[in-house]
matplotlib code that plots the C-alpha trace (Angstrom):
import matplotlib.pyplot as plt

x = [99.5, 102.1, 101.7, 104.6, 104.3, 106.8, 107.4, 110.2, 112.1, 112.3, 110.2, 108.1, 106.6, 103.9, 103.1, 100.9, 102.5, 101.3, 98.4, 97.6, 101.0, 102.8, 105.9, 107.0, 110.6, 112.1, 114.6, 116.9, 119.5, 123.0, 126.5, 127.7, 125.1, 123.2, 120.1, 119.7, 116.3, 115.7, 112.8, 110.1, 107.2, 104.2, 101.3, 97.6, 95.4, 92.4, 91.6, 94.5, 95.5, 92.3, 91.9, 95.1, 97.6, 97.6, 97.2, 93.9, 93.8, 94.3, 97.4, 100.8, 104.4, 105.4, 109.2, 112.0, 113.3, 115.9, 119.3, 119.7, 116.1, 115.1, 111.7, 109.7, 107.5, 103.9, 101.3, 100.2, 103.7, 104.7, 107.4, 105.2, 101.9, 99.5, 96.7, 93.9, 95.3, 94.7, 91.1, 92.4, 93.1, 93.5, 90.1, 90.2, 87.2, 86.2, 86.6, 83.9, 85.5, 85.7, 81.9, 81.1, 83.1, 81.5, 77.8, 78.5, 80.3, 76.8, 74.7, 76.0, 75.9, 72.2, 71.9, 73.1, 71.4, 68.1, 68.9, 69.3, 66.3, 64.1, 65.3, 64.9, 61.2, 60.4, 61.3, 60.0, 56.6, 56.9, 57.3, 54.1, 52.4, 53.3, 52.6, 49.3, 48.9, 49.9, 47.8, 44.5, 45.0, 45.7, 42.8, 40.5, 41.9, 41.2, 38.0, 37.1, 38.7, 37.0, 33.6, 34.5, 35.3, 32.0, 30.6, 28.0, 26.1, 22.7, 21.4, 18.4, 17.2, 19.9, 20.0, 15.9, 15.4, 12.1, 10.4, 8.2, 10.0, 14.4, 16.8, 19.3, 22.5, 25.9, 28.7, 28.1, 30.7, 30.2, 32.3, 31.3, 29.7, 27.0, 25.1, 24.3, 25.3, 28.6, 29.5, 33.1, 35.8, 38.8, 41.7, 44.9, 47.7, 51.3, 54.2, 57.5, 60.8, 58.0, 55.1, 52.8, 50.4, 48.4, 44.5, 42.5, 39.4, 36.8, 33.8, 31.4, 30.7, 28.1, 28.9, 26.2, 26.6, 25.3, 25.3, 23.7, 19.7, 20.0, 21.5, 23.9, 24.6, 27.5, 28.9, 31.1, 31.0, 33.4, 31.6, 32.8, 30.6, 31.2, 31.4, 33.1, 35.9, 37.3, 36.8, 35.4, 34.8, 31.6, 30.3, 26.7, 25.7, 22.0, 20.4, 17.2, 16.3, 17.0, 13.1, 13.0, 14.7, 18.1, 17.3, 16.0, 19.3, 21.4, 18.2, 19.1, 22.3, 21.8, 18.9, 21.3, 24.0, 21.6, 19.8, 23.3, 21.8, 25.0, 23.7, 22.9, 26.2, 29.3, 32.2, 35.7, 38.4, 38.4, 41.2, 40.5, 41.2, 41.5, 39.3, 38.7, 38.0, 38.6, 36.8, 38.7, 37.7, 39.2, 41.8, 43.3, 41.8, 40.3, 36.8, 35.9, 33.3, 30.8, 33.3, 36.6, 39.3, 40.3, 42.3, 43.4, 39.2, 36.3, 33.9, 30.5, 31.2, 27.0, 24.7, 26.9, 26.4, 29.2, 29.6, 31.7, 35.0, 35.3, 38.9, 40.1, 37.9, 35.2, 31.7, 29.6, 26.8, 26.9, 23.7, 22.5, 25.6, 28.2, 30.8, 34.4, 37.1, 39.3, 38.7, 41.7, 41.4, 43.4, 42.7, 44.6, 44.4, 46.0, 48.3, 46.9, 48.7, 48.3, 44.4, 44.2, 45.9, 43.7, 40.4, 41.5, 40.6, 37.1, 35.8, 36.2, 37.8, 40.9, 43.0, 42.0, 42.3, 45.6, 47.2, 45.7, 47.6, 50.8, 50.3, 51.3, 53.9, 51.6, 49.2, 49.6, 48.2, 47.2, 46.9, 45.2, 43.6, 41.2, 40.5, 36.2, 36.1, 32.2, 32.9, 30.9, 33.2, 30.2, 29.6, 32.5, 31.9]
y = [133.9, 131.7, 128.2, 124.9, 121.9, 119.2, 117.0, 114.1, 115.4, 119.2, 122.0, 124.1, 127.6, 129.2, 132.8, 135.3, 138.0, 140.3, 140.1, 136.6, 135.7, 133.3, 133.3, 129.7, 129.1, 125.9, 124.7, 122.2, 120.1, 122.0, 120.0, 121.5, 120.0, 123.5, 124.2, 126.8, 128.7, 128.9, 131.0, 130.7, 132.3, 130.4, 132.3, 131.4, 131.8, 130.7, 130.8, 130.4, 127.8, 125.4, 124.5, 122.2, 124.2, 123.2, 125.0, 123.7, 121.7, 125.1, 126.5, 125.9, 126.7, 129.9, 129.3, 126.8, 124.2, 124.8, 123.6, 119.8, 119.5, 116.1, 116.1, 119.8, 121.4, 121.0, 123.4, 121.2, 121.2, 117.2, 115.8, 113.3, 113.7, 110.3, 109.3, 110.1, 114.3, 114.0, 114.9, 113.4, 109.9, 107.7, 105.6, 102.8, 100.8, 97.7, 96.8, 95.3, 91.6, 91.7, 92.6, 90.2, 87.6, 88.4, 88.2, 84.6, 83.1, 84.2, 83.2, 79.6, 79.5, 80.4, 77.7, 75.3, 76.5, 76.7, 72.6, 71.7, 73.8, 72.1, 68.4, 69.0, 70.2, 67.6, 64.8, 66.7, 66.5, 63.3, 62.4, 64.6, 63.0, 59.6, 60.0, 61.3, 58.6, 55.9, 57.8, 57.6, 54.4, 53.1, 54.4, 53.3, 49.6, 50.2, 51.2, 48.3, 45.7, 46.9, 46.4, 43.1, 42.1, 42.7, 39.9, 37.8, 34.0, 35.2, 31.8, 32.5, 29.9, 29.1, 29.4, 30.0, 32.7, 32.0, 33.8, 35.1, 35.5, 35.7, 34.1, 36.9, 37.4, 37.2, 38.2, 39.1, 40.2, 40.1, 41.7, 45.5, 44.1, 42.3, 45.7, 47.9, 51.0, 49.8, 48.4, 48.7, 47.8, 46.6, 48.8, 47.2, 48.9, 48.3, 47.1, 48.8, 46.5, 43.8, 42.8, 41.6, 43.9, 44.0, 43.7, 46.2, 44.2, 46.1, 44.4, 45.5, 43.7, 43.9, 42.6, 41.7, 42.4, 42.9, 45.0, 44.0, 44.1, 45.4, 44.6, 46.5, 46.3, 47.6, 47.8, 48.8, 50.0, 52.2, 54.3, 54.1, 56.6, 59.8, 63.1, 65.1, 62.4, 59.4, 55.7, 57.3, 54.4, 54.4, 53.4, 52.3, 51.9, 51.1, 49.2, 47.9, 46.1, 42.6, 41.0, 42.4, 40.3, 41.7, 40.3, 44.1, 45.7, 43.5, 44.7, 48.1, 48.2, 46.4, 48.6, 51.9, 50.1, 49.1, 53.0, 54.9, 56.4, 57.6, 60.6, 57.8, 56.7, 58.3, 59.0, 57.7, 58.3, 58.7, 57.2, 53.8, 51.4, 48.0, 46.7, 42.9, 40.6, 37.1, 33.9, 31.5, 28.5, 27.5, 25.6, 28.6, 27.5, 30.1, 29.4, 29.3, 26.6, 24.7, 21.5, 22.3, 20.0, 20.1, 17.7, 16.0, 15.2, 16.8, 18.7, 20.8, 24.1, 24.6, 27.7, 29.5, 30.0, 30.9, 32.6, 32.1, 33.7, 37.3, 38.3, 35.7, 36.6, 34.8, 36.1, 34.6, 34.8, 33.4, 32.5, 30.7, 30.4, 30.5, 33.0, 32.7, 32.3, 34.8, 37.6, 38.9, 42.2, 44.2, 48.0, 50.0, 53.7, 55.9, 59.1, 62.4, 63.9, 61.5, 61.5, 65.1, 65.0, 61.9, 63.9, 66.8, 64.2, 64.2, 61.5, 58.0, 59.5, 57.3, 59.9, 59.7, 55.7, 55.7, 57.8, 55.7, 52.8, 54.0, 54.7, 51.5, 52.8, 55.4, 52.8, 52.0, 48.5, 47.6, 44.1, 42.5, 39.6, 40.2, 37.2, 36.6, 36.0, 35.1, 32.1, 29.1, 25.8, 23.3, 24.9, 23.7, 19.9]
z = [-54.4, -54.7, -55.2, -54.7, -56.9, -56.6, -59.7, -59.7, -57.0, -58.3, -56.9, -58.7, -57.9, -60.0, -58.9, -60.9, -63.6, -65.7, -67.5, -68.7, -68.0, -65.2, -63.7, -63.0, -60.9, -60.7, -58.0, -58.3, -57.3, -59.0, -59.6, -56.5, -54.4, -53.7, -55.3, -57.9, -59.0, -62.6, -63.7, -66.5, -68.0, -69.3, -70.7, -70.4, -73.6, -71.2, -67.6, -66.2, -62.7, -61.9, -58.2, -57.8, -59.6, -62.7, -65.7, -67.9, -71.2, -73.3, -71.9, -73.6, -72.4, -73.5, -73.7, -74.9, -72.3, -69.9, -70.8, -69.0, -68.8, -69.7, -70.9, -72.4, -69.6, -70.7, -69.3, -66.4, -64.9, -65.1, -66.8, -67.4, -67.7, -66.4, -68.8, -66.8, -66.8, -71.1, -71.9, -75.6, -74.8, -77.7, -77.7, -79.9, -81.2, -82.4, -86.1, -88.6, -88.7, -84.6, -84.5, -87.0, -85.5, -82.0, -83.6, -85.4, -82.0, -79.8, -82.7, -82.8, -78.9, -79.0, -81.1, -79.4, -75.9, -77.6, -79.3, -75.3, -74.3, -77.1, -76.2, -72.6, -72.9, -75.7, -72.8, -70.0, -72.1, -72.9, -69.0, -68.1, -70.5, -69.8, -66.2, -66.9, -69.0, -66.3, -63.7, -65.4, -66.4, -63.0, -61.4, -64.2, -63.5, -59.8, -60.5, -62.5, -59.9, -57.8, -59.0, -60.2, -56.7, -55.9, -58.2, -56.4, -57.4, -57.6, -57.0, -59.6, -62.6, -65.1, -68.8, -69.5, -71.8, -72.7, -70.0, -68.6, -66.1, -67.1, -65.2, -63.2, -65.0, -62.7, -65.0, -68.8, -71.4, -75.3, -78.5, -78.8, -82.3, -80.5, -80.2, -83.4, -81.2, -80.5, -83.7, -84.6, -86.4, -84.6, -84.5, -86.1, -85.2, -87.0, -84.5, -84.9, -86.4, -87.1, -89.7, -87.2, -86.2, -83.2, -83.0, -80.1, -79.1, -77.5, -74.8, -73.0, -69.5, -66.4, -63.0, -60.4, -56.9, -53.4, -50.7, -47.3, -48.4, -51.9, -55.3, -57.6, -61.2, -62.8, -66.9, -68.2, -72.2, -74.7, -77.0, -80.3, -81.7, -79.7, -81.5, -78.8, -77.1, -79.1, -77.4, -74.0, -71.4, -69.3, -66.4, -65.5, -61.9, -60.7, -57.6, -56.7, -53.0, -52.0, -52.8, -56.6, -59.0, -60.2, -63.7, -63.9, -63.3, -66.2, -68.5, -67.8, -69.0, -71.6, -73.0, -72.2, -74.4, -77.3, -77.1, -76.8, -73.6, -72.2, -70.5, -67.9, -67.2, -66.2, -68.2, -67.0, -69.5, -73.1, -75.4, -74.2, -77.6, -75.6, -73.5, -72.5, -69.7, -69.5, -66.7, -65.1, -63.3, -60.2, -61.5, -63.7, -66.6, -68.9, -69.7, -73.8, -74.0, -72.1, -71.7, -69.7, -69.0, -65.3, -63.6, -66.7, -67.1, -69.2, -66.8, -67.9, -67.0, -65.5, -65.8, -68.2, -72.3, -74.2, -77.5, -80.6, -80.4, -81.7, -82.4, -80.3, -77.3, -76.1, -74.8, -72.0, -69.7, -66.2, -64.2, -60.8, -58.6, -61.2, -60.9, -62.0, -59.3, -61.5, -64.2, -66.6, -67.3, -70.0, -71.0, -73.6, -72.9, -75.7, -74.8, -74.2, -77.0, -79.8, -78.8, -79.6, -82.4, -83.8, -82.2, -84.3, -87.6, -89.3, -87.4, -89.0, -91.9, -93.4, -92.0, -88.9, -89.0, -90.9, -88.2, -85.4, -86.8, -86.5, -83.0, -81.5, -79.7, -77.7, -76.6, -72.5, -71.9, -68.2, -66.9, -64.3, -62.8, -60.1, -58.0, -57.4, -53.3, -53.8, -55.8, -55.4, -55.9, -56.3, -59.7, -61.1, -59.2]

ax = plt.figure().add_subplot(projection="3d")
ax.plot(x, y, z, "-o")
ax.set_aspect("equal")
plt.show()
């Protein structure tokens, strides 16, 4: 069989010779402009033509080049031969300084991608936490309005705790030291770029009020000597019906607060350090003693007892029809994460206290005054 290959213009014909031997006849252009036929042998050492013609990788030419030829004849018949016809290509690879350079360039970017990565969750932490934070301490602010809104003159005797029978109590709130069970020491806490430090107060509070034929009673307490959750805020709730006195409801409380029964109450968020709550009088005044000066006069401030300031906070009991037209109240509710972290202490160990002073910063105060829409003006007359 006689096969035609055409290489840069000339045309080539391989036929089969003897043996392992081909014949191979070139025809090309001549001088004269007529085309001459020049003959060669090339000699397989292998298998001879593959499928297109060529000879494979193992063949070599088995004569010298024709006079005028420009390049030598190789055994797959081009003058030139393209790269992808050499099974030996020249492969180069990559040297030890270019690897090394490589590894050091992705090692400094992963560096850098895992400095952004680590900022970026540190903040979008911080954010969680923070609106955690400001969630639970809104809702235990609502809470607490709430119930204060309900506060109600009882309209019962005033001021006469020598019984037998004790007067109702409208609105109570006293230093946490005032009960054995609740004794504490206040939590100073040092203020960044200053000296000054700032003092957390804790109180404890009750609230009378009434709903259509019965009373309520509500108080609030932190306990400051809970094993499992540091400064958890509770909540007592009771009622009895409208003919019983309500004297029995503010005793209650108070003996739950004194006998650290807080399996009666309900817990409502833990990590509260801060808690007061401050009575004004109608005029805006707030209410520290028995005689108030309103409208640039003395008045007696009736059917209320105060105590002596605790920290700067003053305690009081209100009976009869005095209620205050306003009540301040402020709550400090640490971060999740730096109440963990101080939970994670011995409990009052110095440890614990030292690191709970430096936490000023992670301390969320709330701030509110709830107006009393049951007040009674002829109180204050």
């Amino acid at each position: 069989m006689i096969t035609k290959i055409t290489v840069t213009g000339d045309e080539w014909q391989v036929a089969p010779g003897n043996g392992r031997r081909f014949n191979l006849w070139r025809r090309s252009p001549s001088s004269s402009g007529r085309g001459g036929i020049v003959s060669r042998c090339l000699e397989s050492t292998d298998s001879g033509m593959d499928r297109v013609g060529h000879c494979n990788t193992r063949e070599r030419l088995g004569a010298s080049p024709l006079p005028g030829e420009r390049v030598r004849v190789r055994a797959d018949v081009s003058a030139k031969q393209p790269p992808y016809l050499s099974p030996r290509a020249t492969r180069h690879g990559f040297s030890l300084v270019e690897v090394l350079i490589v590894v050091s360039l992705l090692s400094l970017i992963v560096l850098a991608l895992m400095a952004v990565f680590s900022s970026t969750q540190k903040a979008f932490r911080s954010a969680v936490t923070q609106t955690d934070v400001l969630e639970g301490g809104r809702a235990a602010v609502d809470l607490l309005a709430s119930d204060l809104r309900t506060l109600v003159p009882s309209g019962g005797e005033s001021n006469n705790f020598n019984g037998p029978i004790y007067p109702p109590v409208n609105f109570f709130a006293v230093d946490n030291n005032q009960s054995s069970a609740l004794a504490y020491a206040p939590l100073l806490q040092s203020l960044s770029g200053s000296t000054a430090q700032r003092t957390n107060v804790l109180n404890y509070f009750f609230v009378l009020g009434r709903e259509n034929t019965k009373w309520t009673g509500t108080g609030y307490a932190v306990n400051c000597t809970n094993t499992d959750a540091l400064y958890s805020l509770y909540r007592f709730h009771a009622e009895t019906n409208i003919q019983a006195s309500p004297y029995g409801l503010f005793n209650a409380f108070i003996t739950a607060v004194n006998f650290g029964q807080w399996t009666n109450m309900s817990r409502v968020v833990d990590g509260v350090v801060h808690l007061t709550v401050r009575a004004y009088d109608p005029n805006g005044y707030w209410m520290t003693n028995t005689y108030q000066f309103n409208g640039n006069a003395w008045s007696t401030n009736k059917n209320v007892t105060f105590f002596p300031p605790v920290w700067g906070e003053v305690g009081f009991y209100m009976f009869s029809n005095t209620v205050p037209a306003a009540v301040q109240l402020e709550i400090g509710v640490l971060e999740d994460r730096a109440l963990a972290r101080a939970e994670s202490l011995p409990k009052n160990s110095p440890a614990q206290l030292n690191y709970l002073r430096e936490q000023a910063g992670k301390v969320h105060l709330f701030r509110q005054r709830v107006t009393i829409p049951n007040v009674d003006p002829t109180a204050y007359q």
